[in-house]
OpenMM code with the backbone's topology and positions (N, CA, C; nanometers):
from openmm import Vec3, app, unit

residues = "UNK UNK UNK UNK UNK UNK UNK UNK UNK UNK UNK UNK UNK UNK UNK UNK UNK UNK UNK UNK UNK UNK UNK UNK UNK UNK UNK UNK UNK UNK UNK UNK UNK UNK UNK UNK UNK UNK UNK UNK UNK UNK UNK UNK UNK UNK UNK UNK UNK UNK UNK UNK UNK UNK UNK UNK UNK UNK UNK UNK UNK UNK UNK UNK UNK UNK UNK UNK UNK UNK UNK UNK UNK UNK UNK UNK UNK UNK UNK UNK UNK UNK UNK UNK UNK UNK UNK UNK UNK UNK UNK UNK UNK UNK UNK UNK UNK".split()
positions = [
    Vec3(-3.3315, -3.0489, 5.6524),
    Vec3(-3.2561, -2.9498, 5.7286),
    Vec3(-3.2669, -2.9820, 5.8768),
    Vec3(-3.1852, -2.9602, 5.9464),
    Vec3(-3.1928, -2.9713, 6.1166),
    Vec3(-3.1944, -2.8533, 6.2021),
    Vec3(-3.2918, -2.8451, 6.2502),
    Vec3(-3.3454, -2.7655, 6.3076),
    Vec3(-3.2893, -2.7329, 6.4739),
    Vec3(-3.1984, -2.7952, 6.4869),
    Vec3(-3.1714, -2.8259, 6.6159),
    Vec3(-3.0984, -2.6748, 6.7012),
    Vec3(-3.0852, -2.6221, 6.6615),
    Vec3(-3.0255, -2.4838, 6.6557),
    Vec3(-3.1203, -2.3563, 6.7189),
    Vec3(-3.2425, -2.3805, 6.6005),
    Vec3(-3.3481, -2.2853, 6.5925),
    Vec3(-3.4325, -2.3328, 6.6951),
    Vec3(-3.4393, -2.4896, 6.7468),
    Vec3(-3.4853, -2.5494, 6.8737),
    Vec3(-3.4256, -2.4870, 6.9693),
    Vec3(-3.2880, -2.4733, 6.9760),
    Vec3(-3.2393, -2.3911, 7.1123),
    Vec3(-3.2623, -2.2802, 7.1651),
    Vec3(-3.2851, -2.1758, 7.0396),
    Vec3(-3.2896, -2.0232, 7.0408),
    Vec3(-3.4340, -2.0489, 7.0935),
    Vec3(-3.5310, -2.0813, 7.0519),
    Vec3(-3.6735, -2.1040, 7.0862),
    Vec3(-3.6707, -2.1201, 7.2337),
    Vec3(-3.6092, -2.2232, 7.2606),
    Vec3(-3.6201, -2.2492, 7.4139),
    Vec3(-3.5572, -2.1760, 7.4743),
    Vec3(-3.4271, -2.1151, 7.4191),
    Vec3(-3.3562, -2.0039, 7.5209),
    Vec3(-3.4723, -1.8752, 7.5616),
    Vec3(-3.4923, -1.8571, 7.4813),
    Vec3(-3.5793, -1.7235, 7.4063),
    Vec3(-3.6787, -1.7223, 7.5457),
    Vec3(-3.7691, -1.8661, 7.5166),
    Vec3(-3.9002, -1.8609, 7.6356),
    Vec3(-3.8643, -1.9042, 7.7783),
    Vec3(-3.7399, -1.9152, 7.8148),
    Vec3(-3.6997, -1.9270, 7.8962),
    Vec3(-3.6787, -1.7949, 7.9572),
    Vec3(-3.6165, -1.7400, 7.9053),
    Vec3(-3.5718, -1.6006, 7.9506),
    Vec3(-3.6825, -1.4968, 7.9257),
    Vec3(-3.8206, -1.5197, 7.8364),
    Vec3(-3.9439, -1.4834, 7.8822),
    Vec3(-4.0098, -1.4898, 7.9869),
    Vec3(-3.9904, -1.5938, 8.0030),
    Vec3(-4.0858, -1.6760, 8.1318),
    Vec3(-4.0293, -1.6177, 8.2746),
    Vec3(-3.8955, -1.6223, 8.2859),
    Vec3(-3.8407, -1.5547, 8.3716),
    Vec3(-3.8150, -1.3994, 8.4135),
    Vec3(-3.8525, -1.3426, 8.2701),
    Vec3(-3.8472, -1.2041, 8.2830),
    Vec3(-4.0248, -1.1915, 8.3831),
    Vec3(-4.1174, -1.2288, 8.3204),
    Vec3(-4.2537, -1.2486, 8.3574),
    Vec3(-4.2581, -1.2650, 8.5012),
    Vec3(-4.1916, -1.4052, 8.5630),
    Vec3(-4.2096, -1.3948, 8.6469),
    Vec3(-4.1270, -1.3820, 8.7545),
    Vec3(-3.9881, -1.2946, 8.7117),
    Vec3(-3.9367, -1.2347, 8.8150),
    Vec3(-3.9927, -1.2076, 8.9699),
    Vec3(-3.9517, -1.2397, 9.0437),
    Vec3(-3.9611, -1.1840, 9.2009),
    Vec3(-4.1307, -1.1837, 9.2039),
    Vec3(-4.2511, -1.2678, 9.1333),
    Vec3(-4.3772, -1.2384, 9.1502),
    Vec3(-4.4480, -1.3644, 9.1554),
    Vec3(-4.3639, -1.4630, 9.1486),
    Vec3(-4.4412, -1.6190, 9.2095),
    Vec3(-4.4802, -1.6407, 9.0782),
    Vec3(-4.5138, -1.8079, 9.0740),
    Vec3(-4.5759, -1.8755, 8.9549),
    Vec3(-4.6845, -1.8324, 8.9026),
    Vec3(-4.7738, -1.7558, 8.9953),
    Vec3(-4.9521, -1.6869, 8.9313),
    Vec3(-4.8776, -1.5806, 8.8713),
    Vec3(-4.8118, -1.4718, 8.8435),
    Vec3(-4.7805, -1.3705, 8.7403),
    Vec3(-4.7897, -1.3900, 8.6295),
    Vec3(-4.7423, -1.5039, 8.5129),
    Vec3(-4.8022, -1.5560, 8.4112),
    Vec3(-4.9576, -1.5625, 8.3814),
    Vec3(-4.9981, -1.6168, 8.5069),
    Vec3(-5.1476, -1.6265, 8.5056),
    Vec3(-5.1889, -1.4942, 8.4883),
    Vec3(-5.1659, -1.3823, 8.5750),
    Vec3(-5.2355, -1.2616, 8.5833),
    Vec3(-5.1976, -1.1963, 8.4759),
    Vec3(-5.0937, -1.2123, 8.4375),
    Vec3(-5.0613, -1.1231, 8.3263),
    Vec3(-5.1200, -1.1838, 8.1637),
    Vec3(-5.1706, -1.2971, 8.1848),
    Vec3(-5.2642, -1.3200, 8.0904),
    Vec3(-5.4134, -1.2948, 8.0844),
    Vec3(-5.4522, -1.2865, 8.2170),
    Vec3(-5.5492, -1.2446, 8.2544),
    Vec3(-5.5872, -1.0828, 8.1762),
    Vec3(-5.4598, -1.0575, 8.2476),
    Vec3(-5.4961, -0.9171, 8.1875),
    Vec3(-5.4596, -0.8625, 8.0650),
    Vec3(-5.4203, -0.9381, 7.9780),
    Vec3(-5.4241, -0.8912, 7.8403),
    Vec3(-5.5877, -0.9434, 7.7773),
    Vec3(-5.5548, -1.0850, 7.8379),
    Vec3(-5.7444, -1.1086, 7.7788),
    Vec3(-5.8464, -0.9818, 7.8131),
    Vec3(-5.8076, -0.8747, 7.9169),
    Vec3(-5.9316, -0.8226, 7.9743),
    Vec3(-5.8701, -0.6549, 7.9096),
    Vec3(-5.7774, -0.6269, 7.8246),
    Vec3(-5.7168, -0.5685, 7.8178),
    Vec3(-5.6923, -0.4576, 7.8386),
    Vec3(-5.6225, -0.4945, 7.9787),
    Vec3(-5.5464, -0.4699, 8.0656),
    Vec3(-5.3574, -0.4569, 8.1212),
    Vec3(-5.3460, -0.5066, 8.0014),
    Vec3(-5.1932, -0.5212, 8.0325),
    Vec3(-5.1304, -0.4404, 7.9680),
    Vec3(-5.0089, -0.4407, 8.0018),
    Vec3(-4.9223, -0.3254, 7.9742),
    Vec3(-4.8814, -0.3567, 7.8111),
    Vec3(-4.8179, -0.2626, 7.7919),
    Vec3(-4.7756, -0.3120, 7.6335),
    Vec3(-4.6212, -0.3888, 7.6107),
    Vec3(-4.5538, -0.3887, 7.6955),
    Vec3(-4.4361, -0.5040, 7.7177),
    Vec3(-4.5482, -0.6668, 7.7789),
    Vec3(-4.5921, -0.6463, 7.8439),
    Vec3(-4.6444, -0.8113, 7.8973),
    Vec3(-4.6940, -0.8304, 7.7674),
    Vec3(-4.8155, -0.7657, 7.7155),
    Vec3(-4.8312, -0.7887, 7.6047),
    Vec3(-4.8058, -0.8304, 7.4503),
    Vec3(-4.6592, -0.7817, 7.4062),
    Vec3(-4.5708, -0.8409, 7.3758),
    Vec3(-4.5423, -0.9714, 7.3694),
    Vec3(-4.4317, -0.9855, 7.5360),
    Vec3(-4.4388, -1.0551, 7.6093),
    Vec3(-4.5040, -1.1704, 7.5457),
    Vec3(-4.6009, -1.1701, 7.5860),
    Vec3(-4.7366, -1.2773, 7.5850),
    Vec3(-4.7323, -1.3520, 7.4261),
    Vec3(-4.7382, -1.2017, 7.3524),
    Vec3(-4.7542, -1.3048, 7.1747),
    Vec3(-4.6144, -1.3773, 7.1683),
    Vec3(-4.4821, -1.2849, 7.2008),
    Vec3(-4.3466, -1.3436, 7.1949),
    Vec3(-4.3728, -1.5108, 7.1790),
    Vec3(-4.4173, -1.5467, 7.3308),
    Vec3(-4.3847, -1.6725, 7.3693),
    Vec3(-4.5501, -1.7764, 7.3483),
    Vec3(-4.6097, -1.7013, 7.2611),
    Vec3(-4.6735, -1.7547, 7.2369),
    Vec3(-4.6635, -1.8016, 7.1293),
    Vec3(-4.6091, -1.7298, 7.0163),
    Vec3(-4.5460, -1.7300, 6.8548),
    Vec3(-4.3989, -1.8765, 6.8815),
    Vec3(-4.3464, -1.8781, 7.0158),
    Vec3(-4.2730, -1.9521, 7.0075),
    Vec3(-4.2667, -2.0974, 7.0602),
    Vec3(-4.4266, -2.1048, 7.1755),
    Vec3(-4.4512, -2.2477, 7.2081),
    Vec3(-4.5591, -2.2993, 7.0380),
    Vec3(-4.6047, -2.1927, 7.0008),
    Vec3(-4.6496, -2.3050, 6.8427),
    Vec3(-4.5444, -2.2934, 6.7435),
    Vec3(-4.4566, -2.2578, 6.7284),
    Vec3(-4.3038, -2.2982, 6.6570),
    Vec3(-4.2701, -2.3966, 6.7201),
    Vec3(-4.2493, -2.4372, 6.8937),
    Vec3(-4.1890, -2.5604, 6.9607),
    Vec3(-4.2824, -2.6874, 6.8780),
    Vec3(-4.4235, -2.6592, 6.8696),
    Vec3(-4.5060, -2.7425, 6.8717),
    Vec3(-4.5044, -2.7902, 6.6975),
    Vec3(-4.4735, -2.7211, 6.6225),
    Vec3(-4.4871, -2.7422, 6.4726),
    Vec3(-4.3556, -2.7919, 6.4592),
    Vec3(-4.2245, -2.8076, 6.5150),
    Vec3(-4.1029, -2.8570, 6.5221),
    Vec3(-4.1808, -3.0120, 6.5418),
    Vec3(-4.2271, -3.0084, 6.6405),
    Vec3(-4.2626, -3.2032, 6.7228),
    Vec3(-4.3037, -3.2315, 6.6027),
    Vec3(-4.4392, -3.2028, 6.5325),
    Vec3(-4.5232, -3.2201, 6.4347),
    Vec3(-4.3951, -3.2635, 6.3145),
    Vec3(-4.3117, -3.1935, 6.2832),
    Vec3(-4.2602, -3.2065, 6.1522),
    Vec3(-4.2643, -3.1350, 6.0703),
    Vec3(-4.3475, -2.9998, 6.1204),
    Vec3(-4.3962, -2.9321, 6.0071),
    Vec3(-4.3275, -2.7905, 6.0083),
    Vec3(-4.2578, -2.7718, 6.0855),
    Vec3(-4.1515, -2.6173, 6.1374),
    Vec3(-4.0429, -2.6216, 5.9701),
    Vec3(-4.0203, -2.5037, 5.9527),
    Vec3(-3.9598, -2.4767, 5.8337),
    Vec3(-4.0232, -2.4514, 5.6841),
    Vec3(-4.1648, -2.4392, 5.6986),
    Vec3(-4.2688, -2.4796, 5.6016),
    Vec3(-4.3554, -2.3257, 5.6228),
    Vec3(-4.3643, -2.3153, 5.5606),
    Vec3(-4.4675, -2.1401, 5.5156),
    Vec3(-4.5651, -2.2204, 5.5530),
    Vec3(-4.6767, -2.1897, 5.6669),
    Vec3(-4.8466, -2.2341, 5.7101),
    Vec3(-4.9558, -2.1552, 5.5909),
    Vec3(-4.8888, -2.0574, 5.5032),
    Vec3(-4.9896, -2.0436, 5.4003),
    Vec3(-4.9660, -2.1084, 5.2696),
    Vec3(-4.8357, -2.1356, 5.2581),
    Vec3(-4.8358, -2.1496, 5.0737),
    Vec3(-4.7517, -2.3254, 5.0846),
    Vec3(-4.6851, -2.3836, 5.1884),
    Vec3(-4.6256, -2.4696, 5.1965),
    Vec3(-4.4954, -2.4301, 5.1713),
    Vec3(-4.4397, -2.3761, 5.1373),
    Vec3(-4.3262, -2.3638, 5.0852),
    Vec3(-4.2031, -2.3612, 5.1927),
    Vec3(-4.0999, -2.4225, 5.1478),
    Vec3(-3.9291, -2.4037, 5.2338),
    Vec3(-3.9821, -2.2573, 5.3069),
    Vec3(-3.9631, -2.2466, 5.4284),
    Vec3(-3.8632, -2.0310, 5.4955),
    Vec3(-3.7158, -2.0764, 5.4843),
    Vec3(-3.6944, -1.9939, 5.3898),
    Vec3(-3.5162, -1.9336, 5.3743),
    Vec3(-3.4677, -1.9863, 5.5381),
    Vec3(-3.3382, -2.0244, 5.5448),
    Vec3(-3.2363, -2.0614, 5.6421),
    Vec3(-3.2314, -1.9378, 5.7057),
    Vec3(-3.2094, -1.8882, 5.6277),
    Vec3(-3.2167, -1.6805, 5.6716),
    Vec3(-3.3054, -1.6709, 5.7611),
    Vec3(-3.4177, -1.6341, 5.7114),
    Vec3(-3.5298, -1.5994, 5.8026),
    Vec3(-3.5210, -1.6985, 5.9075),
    Vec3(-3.4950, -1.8197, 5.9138),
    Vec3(-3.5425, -1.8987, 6.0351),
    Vec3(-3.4459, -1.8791, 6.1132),
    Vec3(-3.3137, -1.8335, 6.0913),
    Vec3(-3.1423, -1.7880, 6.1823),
    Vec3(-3.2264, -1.6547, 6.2608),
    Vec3(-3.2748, -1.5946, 6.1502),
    Vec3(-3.3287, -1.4485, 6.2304),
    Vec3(-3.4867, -1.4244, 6.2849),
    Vec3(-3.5148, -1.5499, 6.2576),
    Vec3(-3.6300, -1.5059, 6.3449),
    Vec3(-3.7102, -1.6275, 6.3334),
    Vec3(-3.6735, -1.7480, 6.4437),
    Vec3(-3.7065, -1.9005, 6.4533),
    Vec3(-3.8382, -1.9269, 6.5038),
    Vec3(-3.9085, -1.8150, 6.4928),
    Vec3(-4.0567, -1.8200, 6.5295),
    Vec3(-4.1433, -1.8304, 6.4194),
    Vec3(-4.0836, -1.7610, 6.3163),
    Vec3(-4.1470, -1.7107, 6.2310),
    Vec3(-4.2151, -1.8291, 6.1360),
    Vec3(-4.3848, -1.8299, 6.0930),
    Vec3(-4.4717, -1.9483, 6.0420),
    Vec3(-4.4289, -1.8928, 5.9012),
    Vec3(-4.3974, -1.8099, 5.8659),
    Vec3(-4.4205, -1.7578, 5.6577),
    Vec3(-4.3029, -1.7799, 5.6194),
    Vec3(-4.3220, -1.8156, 5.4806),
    Vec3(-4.1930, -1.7565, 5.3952),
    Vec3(-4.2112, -1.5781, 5.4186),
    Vec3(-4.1207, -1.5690, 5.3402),
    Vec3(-4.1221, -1.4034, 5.3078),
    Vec3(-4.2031, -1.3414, 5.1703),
    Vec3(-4.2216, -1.4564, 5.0980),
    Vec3(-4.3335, -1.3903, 5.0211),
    Vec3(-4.4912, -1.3529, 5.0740),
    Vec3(-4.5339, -1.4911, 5.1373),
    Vec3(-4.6191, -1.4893, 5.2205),
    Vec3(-4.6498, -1.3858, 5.3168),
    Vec3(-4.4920, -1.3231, 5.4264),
    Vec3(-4.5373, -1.2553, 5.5141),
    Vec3(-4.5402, -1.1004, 5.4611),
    Vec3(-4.5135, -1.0462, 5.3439),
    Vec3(-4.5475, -0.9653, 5.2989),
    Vec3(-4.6375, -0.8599, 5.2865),
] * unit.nanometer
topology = app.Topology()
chain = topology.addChain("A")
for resn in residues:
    res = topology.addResidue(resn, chain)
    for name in ("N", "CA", "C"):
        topology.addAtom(name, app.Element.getBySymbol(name[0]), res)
C-alpha cells in the first residue's frame, strides 16, 4: 500500500501544530510548553497538543522504518479506513479496543 497520502496529512497536521504552539511566542514556546506538561503544568489544549504531535512524529518515524500500517501489538494490516481517519493511529481496531 502507499502511504504517501497519510505522509502528507501527518506532516500537514504537525505543521499546523507546531505553528499553532508557537504562534507570536518565539522558538522556546515548544520548549516551555513541554516543560510544563512534564512538570504538570500545562494547560489541557498544549497538552493535547503535545501527545497530538507526538503520536504523529512516531507515525513519521515508523513510515521511514517500514513498519507504518502494521498494528504495534498483534502485527496485523490497520484497515485503509482507520489510517484515512486517523494516520497516527499504531492499532488495528481490534487491538485498540
Amino acid at each position: 500500500m502507499d502511504f504517501n497520502v497519510q505522509k502528507k496529512c501527518l506532516e500537514t497536521r504537525l505543521s499546523a501544530l507546531s505553528a499553532g504552539m508557537l504562534a507570536g511566542q518565539g522558538l522556546s514556546a515548544l520548549a516551555r510548553a513541554s516543560e510544563a506538561q512534564i512538570a504538570g503544568r500545562g494547560s489541557r489544549a498544549s497538552t493535547l497538543a503535545g501527545r497530538e504531535m507526538r503520536a504523529i512524529l512516531t507515525a513519521l518515524d515508523r513510515l521511514k522504518a517500514g513498519e507504518y500500517g502494521y498494528c504495534r501489538i498483534c502485527g496485523a494490516d490497520i484497515a485503509p479506513e482507520q489510517l484515512r481517519a486517523h494516520p497516527e493511529i499504531p492499532f488495528c481496531e481490534s487491538c485498540s479496543a
